[in-house]
Structure formats: structure tokens, C-alpha cells
N, C-alpha and C positions, 0 to 999 in steps of 0.2 A: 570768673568761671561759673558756668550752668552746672548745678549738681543736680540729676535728676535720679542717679539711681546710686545703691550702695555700691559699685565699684566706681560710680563716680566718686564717691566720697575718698574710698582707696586711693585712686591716683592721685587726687588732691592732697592729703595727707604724706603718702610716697615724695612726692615733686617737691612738696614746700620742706620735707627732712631734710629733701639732699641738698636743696639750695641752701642750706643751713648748716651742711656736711654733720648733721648728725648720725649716729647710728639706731638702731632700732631700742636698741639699748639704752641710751642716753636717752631719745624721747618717753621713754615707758615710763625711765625715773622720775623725769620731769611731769610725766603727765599722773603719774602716781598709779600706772598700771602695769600688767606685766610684758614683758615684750613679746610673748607668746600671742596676745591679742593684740598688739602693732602688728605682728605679723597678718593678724586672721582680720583687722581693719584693711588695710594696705591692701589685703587679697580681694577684700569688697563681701566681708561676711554681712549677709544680708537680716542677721536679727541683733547687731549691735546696741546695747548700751547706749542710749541716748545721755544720760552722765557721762559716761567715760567719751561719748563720742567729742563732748562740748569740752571736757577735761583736757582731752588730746590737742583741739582747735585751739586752748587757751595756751596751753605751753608751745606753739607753735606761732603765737601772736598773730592768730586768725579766729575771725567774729564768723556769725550766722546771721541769716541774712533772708528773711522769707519776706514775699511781695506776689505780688496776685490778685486776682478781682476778687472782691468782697473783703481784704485784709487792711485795716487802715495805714492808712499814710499820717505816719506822727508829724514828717517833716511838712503837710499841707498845713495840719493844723488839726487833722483828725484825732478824735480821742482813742488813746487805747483801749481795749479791752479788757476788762478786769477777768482773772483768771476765776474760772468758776463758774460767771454770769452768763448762763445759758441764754437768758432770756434777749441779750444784747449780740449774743451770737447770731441767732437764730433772725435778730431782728436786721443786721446788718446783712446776713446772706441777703434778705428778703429784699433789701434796698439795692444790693448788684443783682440783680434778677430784671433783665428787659421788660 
């Protein structure tokens, strides 16, 4: 599934509880948040919690998954990015740039 926006995120989140016949409840326990923001994830609040978003993904036994021009590809062979390294950032835009 294409996630481009926060209520993308919502339905994904929604669809994969109920294939799991969880309730909102049970995933919040599990994801160690409150069900009040299962709720306001689901509905697609758009300034969520990137911890909790990836806390929710994990008790759901769902990964993240970002790919795009200028992002390396670990599985070619390309090195990752070390978090921080502005200067490998900036150098790798420069390399996907026509």
C-alpha cells in the first residue's frame, strides 16, 4: 500500500486492526498508547507522533518503508546514511539531480 498522506496512514492502521479483529483498545495496549489517539491516528490526525506512529506499526507487525530518488537502496548495495551526516545528505541529493 502507497502511504502518502495522514489519513493514509489511518486506514492502514484501521484495516490491518480489523484483519486482526482487534479492538481499538487492545491495539493502544499493545502499542503502549491511549486508545483516544488510535482513535485520532485511524481518523488520519495529521500532526501524529512519529514514535507512537512506528510503536502502533510495530504491535500490528507492520514495518516502514521509505524509497524515492536520492534515498539509498541498501538492498543494491548502497551505503546507508548515517543519521546526522548532513554533508552525505546533501552530497547524495546532489548525485540524483539530472
Amino acid at each position: 500500500m502507497f502511504v502518502r498522506t495522514p489519513v493514509d496512514v489511518g486506514l492502514m492502521i484501521r484495516e490491518s486492526r480489523r484483519t486482526r479483529r482487534m479492538t481499538q483498545h487492545q491495539l493502544a495496549r499493545a502499542a503502549g498508547v491511549g486508545r483516544q489517539w488510535i482513535v485520532a491516528i485511524e481518523a488520519g490526525k495529521p500532526r501524529a507522533e512519529l514514535g507512537k506512529v512506528l510503536q502502533t506499526l510495530a504491535a500490528l507487525d507492520l514495518s516502514l518503508s521509505i524509497r524515492g530518488e536520492g534515498i539509498p537502496d541498501v538492498s543494491t548495495g548502497d551505503a546507508p546514511i548515517e543519521a546526522g551526516d548532513i554533508d552525505a545528505v546533501v552530497e547524495a541529493h546532489r548525485r540524483a539531480q539530472p
